[in-house]
C-alpha positions as CSV (number, residue, x, y, z in Angstrom):
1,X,-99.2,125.6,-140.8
2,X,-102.6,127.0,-140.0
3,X,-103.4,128.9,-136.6
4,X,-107.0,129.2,-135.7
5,X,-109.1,130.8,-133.2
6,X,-110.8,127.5,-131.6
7,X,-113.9,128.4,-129.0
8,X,-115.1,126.0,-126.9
9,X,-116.7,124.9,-123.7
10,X,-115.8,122.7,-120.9
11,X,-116.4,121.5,-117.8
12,X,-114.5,122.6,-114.4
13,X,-115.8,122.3,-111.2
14,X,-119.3,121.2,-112.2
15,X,-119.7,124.7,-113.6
16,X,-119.3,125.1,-117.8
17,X,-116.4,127.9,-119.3
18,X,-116.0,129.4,-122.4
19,X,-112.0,129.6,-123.4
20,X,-110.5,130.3,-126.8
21,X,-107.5,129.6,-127.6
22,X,-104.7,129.8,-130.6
23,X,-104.7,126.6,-132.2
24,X,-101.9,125.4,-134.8
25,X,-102.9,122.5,-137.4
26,X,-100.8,121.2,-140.3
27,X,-104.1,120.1,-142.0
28,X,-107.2,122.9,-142.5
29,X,-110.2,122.5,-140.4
30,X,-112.7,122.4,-143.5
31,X,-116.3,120.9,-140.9
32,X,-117.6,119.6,-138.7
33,X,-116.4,116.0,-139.9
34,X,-112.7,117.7,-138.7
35,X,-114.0,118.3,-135.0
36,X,-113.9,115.1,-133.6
37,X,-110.3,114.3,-133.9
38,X,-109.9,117.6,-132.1
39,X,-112.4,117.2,-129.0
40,X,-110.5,114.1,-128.5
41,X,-107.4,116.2,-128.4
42,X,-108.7,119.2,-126.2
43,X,-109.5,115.9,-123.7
44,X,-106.1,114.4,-123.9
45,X,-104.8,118.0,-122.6
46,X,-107.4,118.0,-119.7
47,X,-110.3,119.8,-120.9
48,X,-113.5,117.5,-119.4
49,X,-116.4,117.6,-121.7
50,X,-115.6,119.9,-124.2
51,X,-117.5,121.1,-126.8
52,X,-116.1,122.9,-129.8
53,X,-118.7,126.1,-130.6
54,X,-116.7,128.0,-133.3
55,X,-113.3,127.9,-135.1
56,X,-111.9,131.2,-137.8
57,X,-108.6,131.3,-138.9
58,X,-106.0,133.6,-138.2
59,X,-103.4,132.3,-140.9
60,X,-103.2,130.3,-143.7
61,X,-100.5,128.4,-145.0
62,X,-98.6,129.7,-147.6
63,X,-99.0,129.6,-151.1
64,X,-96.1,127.8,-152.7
65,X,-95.6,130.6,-154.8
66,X,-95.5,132.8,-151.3
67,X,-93.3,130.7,-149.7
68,X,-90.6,131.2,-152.8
């Protein structure tokens, strides 16, 4: 599993925020060809208009040798 720190904006009340939030992924986010799939799911949890500005990860998954 990989936990990232995913910024974004959205809208709320006609005005734009900022939030960040912890967000787990079984698969890497490796670019911006990865951030659609995820707009779509910041939506489908009620996030209007959002608008991903910056994602660094916090953990990667372990190495199979790690894991042992």
């Amino acid at each position: 599993m990989y936990r990232y720190l995913l910024t974004f904006t959205h809208t709320t009340n006609g005005s734009t925020e900022m939030t960040g939030i912890d967000f787990p992924t079984a698969r890497p986010i490796s670019s911006a060809k990865d951030l659609p799939a995820i707009t779509l799911l910041l939506r489908s949890q009620g996030y209007t208009e959002p608008f991903i500005i910056a994602f660094s990860l916090f953990t990667p998954a372990p190495t199979s040798q790690a894991a042992s």
